[in-house]
N, C-alpha and C positions, 0 to 999 in steps of 0.2 A: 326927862327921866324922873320916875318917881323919889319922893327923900330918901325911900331905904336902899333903894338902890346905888346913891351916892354916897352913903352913908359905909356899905359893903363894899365898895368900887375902895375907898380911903381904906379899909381895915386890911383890906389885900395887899395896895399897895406898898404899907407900912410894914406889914411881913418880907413882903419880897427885901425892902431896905435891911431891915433887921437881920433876914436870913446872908443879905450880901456884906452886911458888916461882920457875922462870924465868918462869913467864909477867905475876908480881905483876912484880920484877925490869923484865922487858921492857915494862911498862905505865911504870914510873917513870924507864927512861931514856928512854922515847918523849915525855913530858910533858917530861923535859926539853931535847928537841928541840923539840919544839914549842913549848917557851918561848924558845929561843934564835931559832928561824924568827921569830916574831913576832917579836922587838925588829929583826930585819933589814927586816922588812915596812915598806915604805915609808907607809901610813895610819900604820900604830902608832909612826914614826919622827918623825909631825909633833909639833913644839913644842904643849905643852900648851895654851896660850891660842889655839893654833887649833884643837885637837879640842873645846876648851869648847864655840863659838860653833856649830862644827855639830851637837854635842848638843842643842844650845838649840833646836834648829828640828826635833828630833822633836816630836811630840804624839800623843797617841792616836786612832788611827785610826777616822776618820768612817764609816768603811764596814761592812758585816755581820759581827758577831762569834761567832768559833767557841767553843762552849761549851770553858771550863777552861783556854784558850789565855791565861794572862795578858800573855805578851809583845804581843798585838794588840790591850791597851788599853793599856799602856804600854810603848810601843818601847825608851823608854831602859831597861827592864830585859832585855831583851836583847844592848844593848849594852853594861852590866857582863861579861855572860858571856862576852865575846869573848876575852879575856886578862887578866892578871892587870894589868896597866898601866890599862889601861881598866877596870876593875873599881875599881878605885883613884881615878882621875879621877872615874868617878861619884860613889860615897861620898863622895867629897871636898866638890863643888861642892851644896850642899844645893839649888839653886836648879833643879836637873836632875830635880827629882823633887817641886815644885808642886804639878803637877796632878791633882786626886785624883779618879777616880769610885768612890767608896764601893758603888756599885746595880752596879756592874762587878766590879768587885775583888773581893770581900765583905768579911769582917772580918777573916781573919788578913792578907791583902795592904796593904788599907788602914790594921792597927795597924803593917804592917812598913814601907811609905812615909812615914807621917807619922813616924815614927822617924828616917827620912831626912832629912827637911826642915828637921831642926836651929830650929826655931821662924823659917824664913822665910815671907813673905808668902806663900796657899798662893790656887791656883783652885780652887772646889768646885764640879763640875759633877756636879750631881742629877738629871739629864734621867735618864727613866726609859723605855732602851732595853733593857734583859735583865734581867730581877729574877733574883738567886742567891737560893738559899734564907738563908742568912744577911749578906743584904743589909743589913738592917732594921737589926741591931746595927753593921755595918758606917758606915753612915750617923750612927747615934745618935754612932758614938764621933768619926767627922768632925764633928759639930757642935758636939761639947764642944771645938774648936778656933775656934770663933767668933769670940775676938777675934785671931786670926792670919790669915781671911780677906779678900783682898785684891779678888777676883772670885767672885761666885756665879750659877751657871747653873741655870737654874730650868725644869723642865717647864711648858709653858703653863697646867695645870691649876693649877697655883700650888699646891696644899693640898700635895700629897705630899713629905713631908718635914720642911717648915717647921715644922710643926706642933710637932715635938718639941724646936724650941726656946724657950723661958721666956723672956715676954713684957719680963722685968727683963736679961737680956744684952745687953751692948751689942757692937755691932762696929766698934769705934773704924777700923779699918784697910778694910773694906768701901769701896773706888770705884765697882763696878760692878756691876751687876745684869742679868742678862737672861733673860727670860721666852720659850722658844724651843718652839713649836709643831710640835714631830714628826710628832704622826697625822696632821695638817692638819685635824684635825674643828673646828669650830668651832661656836661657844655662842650661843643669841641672850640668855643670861645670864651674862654675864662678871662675875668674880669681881673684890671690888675691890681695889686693890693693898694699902689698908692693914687688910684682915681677913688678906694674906697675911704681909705684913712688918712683923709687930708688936712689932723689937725696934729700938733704936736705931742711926742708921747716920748721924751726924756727917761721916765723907768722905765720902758716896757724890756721886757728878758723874756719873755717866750709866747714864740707866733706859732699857732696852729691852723695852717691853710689847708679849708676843704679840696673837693674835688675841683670847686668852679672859680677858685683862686688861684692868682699866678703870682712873683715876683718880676717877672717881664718887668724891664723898664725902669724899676724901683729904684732909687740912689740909694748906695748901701750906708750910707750916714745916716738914713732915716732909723735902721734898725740894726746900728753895729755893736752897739750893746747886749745883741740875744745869747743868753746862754742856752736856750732851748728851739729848736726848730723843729716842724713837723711838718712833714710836704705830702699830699693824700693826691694818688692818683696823675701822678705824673708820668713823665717817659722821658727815655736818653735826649732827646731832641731838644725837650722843654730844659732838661737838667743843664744842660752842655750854655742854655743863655743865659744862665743865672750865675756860673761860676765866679763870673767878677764879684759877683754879691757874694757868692759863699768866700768868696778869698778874703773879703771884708771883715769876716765876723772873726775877728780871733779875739775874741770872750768865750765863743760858740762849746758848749759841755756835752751836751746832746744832740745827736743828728737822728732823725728817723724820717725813712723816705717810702715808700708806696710807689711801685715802677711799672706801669703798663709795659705790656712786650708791645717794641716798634721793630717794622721792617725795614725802618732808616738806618741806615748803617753812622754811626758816628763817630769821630777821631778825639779822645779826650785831653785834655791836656792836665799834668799834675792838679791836685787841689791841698791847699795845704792849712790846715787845721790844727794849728801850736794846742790849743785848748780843750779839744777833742776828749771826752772820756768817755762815750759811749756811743753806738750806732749800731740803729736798728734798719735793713734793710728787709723790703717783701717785693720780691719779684722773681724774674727765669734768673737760674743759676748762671746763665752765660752774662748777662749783665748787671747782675751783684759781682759777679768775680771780674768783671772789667771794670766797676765804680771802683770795688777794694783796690783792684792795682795801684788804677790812680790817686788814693789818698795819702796823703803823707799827716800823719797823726800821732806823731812819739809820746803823748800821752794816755793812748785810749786803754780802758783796763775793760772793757765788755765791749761783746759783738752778738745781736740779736739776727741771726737767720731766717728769714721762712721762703725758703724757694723752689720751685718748681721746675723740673725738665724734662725733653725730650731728647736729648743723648746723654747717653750713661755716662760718656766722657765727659764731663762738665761736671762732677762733684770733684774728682781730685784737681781741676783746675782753680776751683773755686775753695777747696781746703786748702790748697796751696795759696790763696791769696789771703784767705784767714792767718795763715801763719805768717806770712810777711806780712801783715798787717800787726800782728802782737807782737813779731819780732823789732818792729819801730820803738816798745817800752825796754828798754832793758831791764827794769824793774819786775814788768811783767813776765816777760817772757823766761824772765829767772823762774818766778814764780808757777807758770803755766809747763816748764817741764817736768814738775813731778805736783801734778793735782787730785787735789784728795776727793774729790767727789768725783764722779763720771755716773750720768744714765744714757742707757740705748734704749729706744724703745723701734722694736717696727710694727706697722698697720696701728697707731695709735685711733685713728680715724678711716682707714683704711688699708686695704692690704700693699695699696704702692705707696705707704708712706712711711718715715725715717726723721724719729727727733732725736737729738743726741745732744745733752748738755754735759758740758766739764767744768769743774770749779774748783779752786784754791780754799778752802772754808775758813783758813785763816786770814786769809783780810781782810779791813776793818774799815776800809777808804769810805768815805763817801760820795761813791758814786750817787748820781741823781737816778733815782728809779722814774722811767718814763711808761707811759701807758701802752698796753697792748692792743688787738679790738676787743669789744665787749667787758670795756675797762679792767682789764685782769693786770695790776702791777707786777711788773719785770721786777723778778728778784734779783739787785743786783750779786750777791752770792755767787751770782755765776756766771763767768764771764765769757761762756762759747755757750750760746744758744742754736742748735741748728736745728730746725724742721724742713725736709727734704721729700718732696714728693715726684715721683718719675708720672710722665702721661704715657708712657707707650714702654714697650719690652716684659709687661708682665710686672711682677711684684719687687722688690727690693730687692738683693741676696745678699748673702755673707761675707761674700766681698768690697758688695759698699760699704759695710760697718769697718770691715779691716782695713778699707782704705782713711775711714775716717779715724783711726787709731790709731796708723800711721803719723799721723798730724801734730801728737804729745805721745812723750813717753809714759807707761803707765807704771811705772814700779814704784810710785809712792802714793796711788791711789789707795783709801783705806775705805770709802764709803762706796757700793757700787750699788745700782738698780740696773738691770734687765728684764725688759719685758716683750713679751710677743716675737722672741727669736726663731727666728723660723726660713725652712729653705732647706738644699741640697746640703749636706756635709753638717748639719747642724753640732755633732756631735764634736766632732773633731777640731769646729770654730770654737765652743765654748770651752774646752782640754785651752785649748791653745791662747786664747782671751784670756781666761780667769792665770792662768800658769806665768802672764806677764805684769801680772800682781801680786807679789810678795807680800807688801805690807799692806792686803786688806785685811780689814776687821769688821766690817758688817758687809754682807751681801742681802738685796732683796730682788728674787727671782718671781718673777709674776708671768703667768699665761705661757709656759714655754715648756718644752719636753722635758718631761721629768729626769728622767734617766740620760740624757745628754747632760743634764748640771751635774745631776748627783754622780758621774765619773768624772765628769771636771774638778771636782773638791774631793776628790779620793787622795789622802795624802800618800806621799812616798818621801824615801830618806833625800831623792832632791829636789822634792816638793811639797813644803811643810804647814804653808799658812799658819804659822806659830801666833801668829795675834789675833787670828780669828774669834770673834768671842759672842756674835750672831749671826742666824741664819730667819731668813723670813721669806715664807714661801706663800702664795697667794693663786689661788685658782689654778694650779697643778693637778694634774690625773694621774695616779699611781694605776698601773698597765697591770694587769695582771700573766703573768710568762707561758704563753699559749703550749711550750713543750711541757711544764712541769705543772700540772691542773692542781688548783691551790696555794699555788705558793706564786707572792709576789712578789718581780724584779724588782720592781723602783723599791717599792720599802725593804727589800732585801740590799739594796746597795746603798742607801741610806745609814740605816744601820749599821755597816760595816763602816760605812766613814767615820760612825764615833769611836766603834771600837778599836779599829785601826788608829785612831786618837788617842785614846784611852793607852792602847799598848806604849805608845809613843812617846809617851810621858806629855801631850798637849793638852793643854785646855782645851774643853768640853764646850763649844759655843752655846749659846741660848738657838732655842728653835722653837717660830712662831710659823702654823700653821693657821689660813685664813681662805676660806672656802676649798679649802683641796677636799677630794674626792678620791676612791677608791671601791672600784666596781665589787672588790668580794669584801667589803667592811673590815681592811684590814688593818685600818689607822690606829683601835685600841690597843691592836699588837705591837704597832710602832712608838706609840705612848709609853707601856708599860716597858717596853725593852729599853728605852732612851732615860725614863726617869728610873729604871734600875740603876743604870750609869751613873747616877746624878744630874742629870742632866734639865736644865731649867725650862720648862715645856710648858707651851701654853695656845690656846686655838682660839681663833676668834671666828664667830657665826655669821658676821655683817662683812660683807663686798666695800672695802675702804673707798674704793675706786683707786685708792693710796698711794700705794706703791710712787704715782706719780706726786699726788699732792703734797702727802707727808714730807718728802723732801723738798719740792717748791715753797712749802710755805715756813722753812727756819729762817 
């Protein structure tokens, strides 16, 4: 190569040097820009003890996971990388970095988490949604942390996993256990829980057994300490061999059972339950109201329903065994004859369907709220939860309801929801419902004939609703009066309810209208007639779906 050629070969490549020293240069004054942005940044400005608390309420995301993506099993390590201040708070707070899935992670992530967790109480969730190829050692090295586990999550097959730990370890710190059915396959041989969990677990207080888990065979000393049970997908046959073991558990707070219908016929024997405060039972109405019979549970203050039939005759037998079931609290059942909340709802889901919840709102107990599906917590607030759906006879009618009113008295109800009432006699059931409540004070009527409520609440001198003091009406249709063109009944009877008020000398309730309708655009007339009264008026444009929620969620 000629000299100047070499010569130009060297002047290039000492630019190239040069132009890569301003550009390293411009990289590290940019970082320190952006170090300085971030402490100006208002997220990154909040007080520590409040960025903890939102940490806290990452977890690893329930949803499909992208192969090698680690921050989308564990979000909080993507919020280390955000800045060097949060990068800091993480590391700091061990307690941010728990939850481990070893079958997710694989090995170098899950040895560099528990690294984190500075020996705090850890969750081990082994559900087996994506196997890494170096899962397996991954998992082994989670489990030589056995006696640090606080919560363990268990694939419903139960084997995968357990197996690799020695029958001699104990897990002193283990509370919880749950058996969680991904594929949704299910076994007509379920595996039984103590071939899976064959080391010692001294705390444990609440077992959640999937569909493919049994208590067959268990000795009830391994788990007489539960205050919590959850049994998915059983049947009388299965239930009927466990008894000795439920008779065991008297710690036991919560019961929730999951009943496949059997055409096994079974003979039960009492079951008795000192410790008892809640149970939740999902099956046919004919064998929820045969488990009720036989529990004997003087302490339970809630009962969660969801049952299904094919004879009609099976709701008041199975109301009936609700009542002598809360009849066992004295306390309660003092409580439960004059309760202040009641909702009916029918066809919430369909037209054969019937929820009815009752509640005391003044009690303060601490009941333990247990999970419903699709994780929705039971509010304990209420202690007769029933969902009732019929498979055959056609739609609900208004005598299921009034059978189920029969069941508490309702003359100290103050708080009511009604929704979707409907059927034969409609008019004459709501006259006659609302008339066996004296002391309500709020009514919320959703999805139901208009002019059937609005004569239900027509007062008279021996019927005054004197404490009334809201009304709330939700997706109602004011009918226009086919004989008299123009003029409309519902809001003509409406109206007169206040005035007839008014004359009365009663207070004037609040009236909240929210998506109702009115085929001649008559609502402005009803607006201005009602706020002549004084009357506290007000509409709202958005479908709450409420009716239901709003009261669920106090």
């Amino acid at each position: 190569m000629p000299p100047c050629s070499n010569f130009r070969r060297e002047q290039l490549l000492q630019e190239e040097r040069n132009i890569l020293t301003q550009i390293t240069v411009a990289q590290t004054q940019l970082v320190v820009v952006y170090s300085r942005l971030n402490d100006l940044a208002p997220s990154v400005a909040l007080p520590t003890e409040v960025l903890v608390p939102i940490f806290r309420m990452l977890s690893p995301s329930g949803g499909p996971f992208h192969y090698d993506n680690v921050h989308m099993y564990v979000p909080i390590i993507a919020v280390s990388h955000v800045c060097h201040r949060w990068r800091a708070i993480t590391l700091t707070y061990s307690a941010l970095w728990t939850h481990v899935p070893p079958l997710l992670l694989g090995y170098k992530w899950t040895r560099e988490i528990l690294s984190r967790t500075q020996g705090a109480p850890l969750t081990l969730d082994i559900q087996l949604r994506y196997h890494k190829r170096d899962s397996d050692s991954g998992l082994k090295l989670a489990l030589k942390q056995l006696d640090q586990i606080r919560t363990l999550i268990v694939p419903c097959s139960g084997q995968y996993g357990l197996h690799y730990v020695p029958s001699s370890s104990p897990a002193p710190l283990l509370e919880s256990i749950s058996f969680n059915n991904t594929t949704g396959i299910h076994t007509s041989n379920p595996v039984p829980y103590h071939l899976i969990v064959r080391f010692e677990t001294p705390a444990l207080r609440k077992l959640v057994l999937g569909n493919n888990v049994t208590l067959d065979g268990t000795n009830a000393t391994i788990i007489k300490d539960l205050t919590h049970l959850d049994i998915g997908n059983t049947d009388m046959p299965r239930l009927y061999k466990i008894i000795d073991v439920l008779q065991a558990l008297l710690s036991l707070n919560s019961l929730a059972l999951n009943i496949r219908a059997s055409s096994v016929a079974v003979s039960f024997t009492i079951i008795i339950l000192p410790s008892l405060t809640s149970i939740m039972l999902d099956g046919t109405a004919s064998d929820c109201s045969k488990l009720l019979q036989h529990v004997r549970a003087p302490s339970v203050k809630a009962c969660t329903l969801v049952c299904t039939s094919r004879d009609k005759e099976e709701l008041p037998v199975l109301l009936a065994a609700v009542s002598a079931l809360f009849a066992q609290n004295k306390e309660l059942s003092a409580l439960l004859q004059r309760p202040q909340q009641l909702f009916i709802n029918m066809g919430e889901l369909s037209s054969r369907k019937m929820t009815v919840r009752m509640a005391e709102t003044e009690y303060s107990g601490g009941i333990e709220a247990f999970c419903q599906p699709n994780n929705v917590t039971w509010n304990p607030n209420w202690h007769l939860a029933l969902s009732y759906t019929t498979l055959e006879y056609g739609s609900i009618t208004l005598n299921d309801i009034a059978s189920v009113c029969k069941v508490l008295c309702l003359d100290g109800v103050t708080d009511a929801t009604l929704q979707r009432i409907c059927g034969p006699g409609v008019s004459l059931f709501c006259k006659e419902f609302i008339g066996k409540m004296p002391a309500l004070r709020s009514l919320t009527v959703c999805r139901t004939f208009a002019s059937a409520i609005f004569k239900a609440i027509q007062p008279s001198e021996g019927f005054r609703l004197e404490g009334l003091s809201q009304l709330c009406f939700e997706g109602l249709v004011f009918k226009q009066n086919r004989s008299q063109f123009g003029r409309n009944q519902d809001i003509t009877e409406l109206k007169k309810v206040f005035r007839t008020r008014n004359k009365m000398g009663l207070n004037l309730p609040r009236l909240k209208l929210i998506k109702c309708t009115s085929p001649g655009g008559d609502l402005n007339n009803l607006r201005s007639a009602v706020i002549r009264m004084g009357v506290n008026y007000t509409m709202g444009e958005t479908d709450t779906g409420g009716c239901v929620d709003s009261r669920m969620a106090r």
